[in-house]
C-alpha positions as CSV (number, residue, x, y, z in Angstrom):
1,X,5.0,-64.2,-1.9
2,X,6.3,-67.7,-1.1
3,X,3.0,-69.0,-0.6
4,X,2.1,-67.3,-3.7
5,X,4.8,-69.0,-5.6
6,X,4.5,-72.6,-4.2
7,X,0.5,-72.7,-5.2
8,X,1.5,-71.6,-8.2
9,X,3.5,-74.5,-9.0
10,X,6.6,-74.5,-11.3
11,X,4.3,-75.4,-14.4
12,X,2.0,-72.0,-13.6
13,X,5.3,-69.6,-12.3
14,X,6.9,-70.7,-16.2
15,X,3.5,-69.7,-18.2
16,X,3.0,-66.5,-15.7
17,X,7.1,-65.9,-16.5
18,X,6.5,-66.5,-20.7
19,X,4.1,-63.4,-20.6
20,X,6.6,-61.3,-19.2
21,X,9.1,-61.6,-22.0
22,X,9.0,-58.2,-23.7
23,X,9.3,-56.2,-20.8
24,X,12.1,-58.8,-19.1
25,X,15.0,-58.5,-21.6
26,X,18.4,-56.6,-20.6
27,X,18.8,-53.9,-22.5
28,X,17.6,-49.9,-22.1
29,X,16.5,-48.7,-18.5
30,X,13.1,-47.1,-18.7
31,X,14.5,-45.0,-15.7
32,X,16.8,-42.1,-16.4
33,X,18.1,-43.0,-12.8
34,X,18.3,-46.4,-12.9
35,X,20.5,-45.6,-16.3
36,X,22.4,-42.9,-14.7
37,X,23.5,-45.4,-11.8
38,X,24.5,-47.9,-13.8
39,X,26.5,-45.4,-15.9
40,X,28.1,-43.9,-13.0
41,X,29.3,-47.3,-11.4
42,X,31.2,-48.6,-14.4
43,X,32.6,-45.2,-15.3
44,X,33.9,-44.6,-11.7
45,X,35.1,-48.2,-11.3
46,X,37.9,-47.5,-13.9
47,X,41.2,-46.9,-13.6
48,X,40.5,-43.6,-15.8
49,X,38.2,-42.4,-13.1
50,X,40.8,-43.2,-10.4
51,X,43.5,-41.3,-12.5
52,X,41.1,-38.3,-12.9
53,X,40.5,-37.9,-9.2
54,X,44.5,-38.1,-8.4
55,X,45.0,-35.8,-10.8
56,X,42.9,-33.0,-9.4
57,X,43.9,-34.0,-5.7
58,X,47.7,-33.4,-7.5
59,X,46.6,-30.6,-8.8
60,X,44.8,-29.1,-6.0
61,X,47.6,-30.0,-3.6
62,X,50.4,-28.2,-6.1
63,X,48.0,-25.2,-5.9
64,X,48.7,-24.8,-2.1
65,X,51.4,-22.6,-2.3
66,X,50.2,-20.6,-5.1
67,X,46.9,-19.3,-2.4
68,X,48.8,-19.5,0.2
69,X,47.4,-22.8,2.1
70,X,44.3,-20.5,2.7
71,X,40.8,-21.6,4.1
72,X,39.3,-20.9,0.4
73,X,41.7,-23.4,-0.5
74,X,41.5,-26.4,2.0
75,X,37.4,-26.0,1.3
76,X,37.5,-26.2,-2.4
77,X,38.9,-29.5,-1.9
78,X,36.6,-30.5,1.2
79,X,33.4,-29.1,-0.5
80,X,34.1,-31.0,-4.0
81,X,35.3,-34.1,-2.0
82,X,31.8,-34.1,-0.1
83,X,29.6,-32.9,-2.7
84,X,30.9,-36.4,-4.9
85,X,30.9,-38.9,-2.3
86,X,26.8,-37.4,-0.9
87,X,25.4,-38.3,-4.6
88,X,28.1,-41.2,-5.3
89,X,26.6,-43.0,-2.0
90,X,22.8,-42.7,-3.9
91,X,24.1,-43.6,-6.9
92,X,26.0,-46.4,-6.1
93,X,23.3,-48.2,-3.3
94,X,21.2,-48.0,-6.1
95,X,23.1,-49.7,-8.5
96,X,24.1,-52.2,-5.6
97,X,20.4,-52.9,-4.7
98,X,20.0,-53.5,-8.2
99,X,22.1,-56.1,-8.3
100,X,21.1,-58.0,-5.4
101,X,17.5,-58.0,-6.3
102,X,18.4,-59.5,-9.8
103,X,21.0,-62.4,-7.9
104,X,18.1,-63.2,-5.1
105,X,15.2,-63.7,-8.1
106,X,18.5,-65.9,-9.9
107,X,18.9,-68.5,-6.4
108,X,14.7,-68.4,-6.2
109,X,14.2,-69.8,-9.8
110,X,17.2,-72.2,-9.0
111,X,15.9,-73.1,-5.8
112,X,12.2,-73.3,-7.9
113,X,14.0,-75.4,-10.6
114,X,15.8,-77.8,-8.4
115,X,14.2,-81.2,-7.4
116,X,14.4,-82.0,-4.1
117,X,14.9,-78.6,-2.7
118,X,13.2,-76.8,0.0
119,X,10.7,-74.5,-1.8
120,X,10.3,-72.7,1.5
121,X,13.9,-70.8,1.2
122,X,12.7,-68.7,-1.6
123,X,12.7,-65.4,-0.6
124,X,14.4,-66.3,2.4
125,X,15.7,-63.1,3.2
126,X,12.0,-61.5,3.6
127,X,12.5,-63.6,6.8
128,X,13.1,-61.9,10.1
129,X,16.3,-62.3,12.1
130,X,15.1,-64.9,14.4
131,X,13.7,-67.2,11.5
132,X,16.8,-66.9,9.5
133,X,19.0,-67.8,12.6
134,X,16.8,-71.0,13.9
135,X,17.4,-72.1,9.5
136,X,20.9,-71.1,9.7
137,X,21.6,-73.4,12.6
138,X,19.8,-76.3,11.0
139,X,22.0,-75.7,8.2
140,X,25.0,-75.7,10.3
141,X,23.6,-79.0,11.9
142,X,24.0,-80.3,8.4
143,X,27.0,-79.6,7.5
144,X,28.6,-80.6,10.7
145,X,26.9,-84.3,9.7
146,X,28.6,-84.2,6.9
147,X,31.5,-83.3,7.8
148,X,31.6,-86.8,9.9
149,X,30.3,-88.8,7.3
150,X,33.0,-87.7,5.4
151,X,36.0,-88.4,7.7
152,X,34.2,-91.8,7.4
153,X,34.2,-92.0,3.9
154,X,30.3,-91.8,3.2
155,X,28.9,-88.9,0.8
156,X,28.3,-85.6,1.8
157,X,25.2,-85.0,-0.9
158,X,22.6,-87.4,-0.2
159,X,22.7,-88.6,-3.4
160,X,24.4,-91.4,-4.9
161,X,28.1,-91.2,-6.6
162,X,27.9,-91.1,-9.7
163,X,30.1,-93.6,-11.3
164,X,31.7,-93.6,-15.0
């Protein structure tokens, strides 16, 4: 896909991306998944959701003596507690994927955009481990250089101050 991307040049990837603008705006999922993710995740991250769930544990718990601490009772609370985290784990990867997808194509198109950067780091994290580790330490070899330059007072971008 890189290569893809780099022969295309950034003239080509903005015409190919202009085609796409119908089917590229936010707005209604086409999936009735992908909708009922994102539904779930903002409802459950509410402080509603968080009072609903106390309140059942609450009233669960103040249930105890009424059935006698029994084994019915200790599984209602076990199978409901299971039964909500299993889909909430589907639900909510989903939803996270989602999101990290959509911030990964955002750095690409900067990374695209940006003059003087390294067109090979989009879709750097198709890379194995062993690539992204021998990048990550010439990274770290730059910021340890400019670090140094500066505690000696030079510029850490490369680029000339800009002065006003």
């Amino acid at each position: 896909m890189v290569t893809e991307v780099l022969a295309v040049g950034a003239a080509g990837l903005g015409a190919g991306l202009r085609g796409m603008e119908d089917t590229m705006r936010p707005g209604k999922s086409s999936s009735f998944f992908n909708r009922l993710a994102k539904w779930t995740a903002r409802a459950t991250g509410r402080p509603l959701a968080f009072a609903l769930a106390f309140g059942i544990v609450i009233v669960w718990a103040a249930a105890g003596p009424i059935f006698g601490f029994s084994d019915s009772w200790q599984l209602v609370i076990n199978t409901g507690t299971t039964i909500v985290t299993f889909l909430m784990v589907f639900l909510l990867q989903n939803t996270q994927y989602r999101d990290s997808e959509a911030i990964q194509i955002k750095l690409d198109e900067l990374i695209r955009a940006m003059e003087g950067a390294h067109n090979m780091l989009l879709e750097l994290e198709e890379l194995d481990e062993k690539d992204l580790d021998r990048i990550r330490v010439e990274y770290r070899k730059l910021a340890e250089k400019a670090r140094k330059d500066l505690k000696k007072g030079k510029g850490d971008t490369g680029v000339p101050d800009v002065k006003t």
